[in-house]
PLY file of the C-alpha trace (Angstrom):
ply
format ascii 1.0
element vertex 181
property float x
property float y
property float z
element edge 180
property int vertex1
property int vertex2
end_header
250.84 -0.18 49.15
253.71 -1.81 49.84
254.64 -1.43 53.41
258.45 -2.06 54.79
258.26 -4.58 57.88
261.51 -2.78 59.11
259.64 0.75 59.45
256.51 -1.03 60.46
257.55 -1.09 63.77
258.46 2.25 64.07
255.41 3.53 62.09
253.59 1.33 64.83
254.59 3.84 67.90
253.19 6.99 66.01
250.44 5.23 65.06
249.65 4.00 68.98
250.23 7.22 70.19
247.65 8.83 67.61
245.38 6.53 68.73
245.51 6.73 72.50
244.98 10.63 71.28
241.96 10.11 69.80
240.58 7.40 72.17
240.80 10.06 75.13
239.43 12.96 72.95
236.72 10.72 71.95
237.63 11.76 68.28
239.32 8.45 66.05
236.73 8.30 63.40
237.78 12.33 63.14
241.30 11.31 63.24
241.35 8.28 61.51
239.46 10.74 58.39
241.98 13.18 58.54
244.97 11.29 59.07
243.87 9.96 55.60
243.23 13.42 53.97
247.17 14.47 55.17
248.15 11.50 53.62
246.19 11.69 50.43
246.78 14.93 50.01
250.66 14.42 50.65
250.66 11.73 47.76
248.25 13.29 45.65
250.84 16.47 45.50
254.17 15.22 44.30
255.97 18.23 44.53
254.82 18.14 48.40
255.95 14.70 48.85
259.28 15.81 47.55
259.43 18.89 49.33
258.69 16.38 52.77
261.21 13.95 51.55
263.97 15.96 50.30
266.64 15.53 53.52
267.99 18.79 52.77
265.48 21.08 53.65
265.23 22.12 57.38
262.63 20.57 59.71
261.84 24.06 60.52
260.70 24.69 57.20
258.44 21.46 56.66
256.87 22.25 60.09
255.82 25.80 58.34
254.30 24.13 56.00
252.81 21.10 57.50
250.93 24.35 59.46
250.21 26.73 56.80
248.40 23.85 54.97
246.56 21.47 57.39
245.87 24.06 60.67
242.32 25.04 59.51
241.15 21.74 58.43
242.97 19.28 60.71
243.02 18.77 64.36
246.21 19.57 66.82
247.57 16.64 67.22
247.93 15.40 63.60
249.96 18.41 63.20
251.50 17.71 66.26
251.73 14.09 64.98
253.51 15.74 61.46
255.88 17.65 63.71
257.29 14.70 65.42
257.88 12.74 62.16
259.29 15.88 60.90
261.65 16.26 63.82
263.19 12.74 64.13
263.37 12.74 59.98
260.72 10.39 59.72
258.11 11.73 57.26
258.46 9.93 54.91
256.68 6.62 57.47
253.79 8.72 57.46
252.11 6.33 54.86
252.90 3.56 57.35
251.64 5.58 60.35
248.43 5.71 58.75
248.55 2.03 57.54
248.72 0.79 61.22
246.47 4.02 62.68
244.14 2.12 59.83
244.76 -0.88 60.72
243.27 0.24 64.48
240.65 1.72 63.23
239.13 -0.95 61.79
239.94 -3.43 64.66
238.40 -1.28 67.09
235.14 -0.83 64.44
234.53 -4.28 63.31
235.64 -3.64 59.94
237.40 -5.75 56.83
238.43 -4.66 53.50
237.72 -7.76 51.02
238.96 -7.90 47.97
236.77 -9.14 45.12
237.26 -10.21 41.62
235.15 -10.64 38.40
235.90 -11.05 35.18
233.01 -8.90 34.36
232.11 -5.60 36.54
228.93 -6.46 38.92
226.06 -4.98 38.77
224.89 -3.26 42.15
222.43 -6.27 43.03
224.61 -8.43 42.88
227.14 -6.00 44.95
225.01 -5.88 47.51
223.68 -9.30 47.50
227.67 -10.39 47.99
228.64 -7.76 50.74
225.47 -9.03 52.82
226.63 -12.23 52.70
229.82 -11.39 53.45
229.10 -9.11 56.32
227.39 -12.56 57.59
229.61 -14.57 56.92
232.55 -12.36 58.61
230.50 -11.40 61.21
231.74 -7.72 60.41
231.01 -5.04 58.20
233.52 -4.80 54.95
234.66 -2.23 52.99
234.56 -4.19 49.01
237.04 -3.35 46.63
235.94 -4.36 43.40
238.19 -5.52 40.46
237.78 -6.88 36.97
239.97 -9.54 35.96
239.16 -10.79 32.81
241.50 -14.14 32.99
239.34 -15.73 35.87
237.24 -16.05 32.79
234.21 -16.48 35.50
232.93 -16.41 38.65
234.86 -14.82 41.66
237.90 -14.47 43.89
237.33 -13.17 46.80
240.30 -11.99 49.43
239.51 -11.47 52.98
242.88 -10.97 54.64
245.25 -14.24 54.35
241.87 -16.26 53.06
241.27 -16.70 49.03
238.28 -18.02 47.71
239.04 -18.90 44.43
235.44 -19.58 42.76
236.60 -18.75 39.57
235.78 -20.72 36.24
239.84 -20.49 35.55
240.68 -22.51 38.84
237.82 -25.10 38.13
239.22 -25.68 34.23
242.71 -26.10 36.25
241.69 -28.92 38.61
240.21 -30.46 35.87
242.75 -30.64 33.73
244.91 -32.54 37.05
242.09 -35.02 37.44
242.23 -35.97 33.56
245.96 -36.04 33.80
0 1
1 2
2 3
3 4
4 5
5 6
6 7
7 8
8 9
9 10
10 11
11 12
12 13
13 14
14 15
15 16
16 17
17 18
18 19
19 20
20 21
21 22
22 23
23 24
24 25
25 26
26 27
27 28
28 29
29 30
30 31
31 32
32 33
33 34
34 35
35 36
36 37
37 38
38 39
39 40
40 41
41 42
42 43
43 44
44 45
45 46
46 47
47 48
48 49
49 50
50 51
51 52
52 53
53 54
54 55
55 56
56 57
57 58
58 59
59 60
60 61
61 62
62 63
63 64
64 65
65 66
66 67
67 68
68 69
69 70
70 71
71 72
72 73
73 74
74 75
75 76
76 77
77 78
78 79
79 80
80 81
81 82
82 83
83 84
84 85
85 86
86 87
87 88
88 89
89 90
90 91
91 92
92 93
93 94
94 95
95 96
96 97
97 98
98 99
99 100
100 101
101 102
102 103
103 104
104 105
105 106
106 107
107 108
108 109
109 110
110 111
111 112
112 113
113 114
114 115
115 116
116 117
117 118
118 119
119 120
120 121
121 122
122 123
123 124
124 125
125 126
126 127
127 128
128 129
129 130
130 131
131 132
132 133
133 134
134 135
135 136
136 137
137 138
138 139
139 140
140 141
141 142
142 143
143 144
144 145
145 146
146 147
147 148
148 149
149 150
150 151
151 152
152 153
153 154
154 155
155 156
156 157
157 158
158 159
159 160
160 161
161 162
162 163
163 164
164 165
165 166
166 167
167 168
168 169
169 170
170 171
171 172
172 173
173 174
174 175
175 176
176 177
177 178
178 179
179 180
């Protein structure tokens, strides 16, 4: 997801807000869940998106609709959360708002998503033999996301935030090729 430093800002507020929420009710795993189901289900629907995007329908009318869809299945104040983008014109951050709500969430829970890369798909041993070491070696859990990239030819590149590990067989044919030239 590509995320727009200019809105981040912005995004950030909601997002704080949400979570000071959730602290108080005791309730951000809850919140954090279905702040993601809104948002899934928001993408996962284009002609919702569009219908939240589209400037020319009344806030009155998304606000009907952010409530005849989520009120059984999410709390009050992610509604109340939808409302307010809907009101200052701002749905279309909610991506964002749940990017930094996210972003919270796993501060506060001692979590990191790493990326990995194979050129072949692991098998689950060797899944969970990585993600323990991992979870020692980041002294947190982590939340793998597991991709097959068949020009590392071998090995593994693994992406914890701004860190790369490059342990692939590509990047080791590379630096040999600068020591023989």
């Amino acid at each position: 997801m590509e995320i727009d430093k200019k809105q981040l800002k912005i995004a950030k507020n909601y997002s704080n807000a949400l979570l000071k929420i959730a602290k108080e009710q005791n309730s951000i795993d809850k919140f954090y869940e279905q702040l993601k189901s809104v948002k899934d289900c928001i993408n996962n629907t284009p002609n919702l998106k569009e219908f939240f995007n589209n400037p020319l329908i009344s806030t009155n009318d998304k606000k009907e609709i952010i409530y005849k869809i989520f009120y059984k299945d999410v709390d009050l104040q992610i509604i109340n959360i939808l409302n307010l983008l809907s009101d200052n014109k701002r749905l279309n951050l909610l991506e964002t708002v749940y990017y930094c709500f996210e972003q919270s969430y796993e501060k506060i829970n001692s979590v990191q998503k790493v990326s990995i890369e194979s050129a072949v798909p692991l098998n689950n041993e060797s899944k969970k033999r990585l993600q323990k070491i991992l979870t020692t070696k980041t002294k947190s859990s982590i939340i793998p996301e597991y991709k097959v990239k068949t020009d590392i030819i071998g090995g593994l590149i693994i992406k914890i935030n701004d860190k790369i590990i490059d342990l692939s067989l590509a990047a080791k044919i590379k630096e040999m090729e600068k020591q023989l030239i």
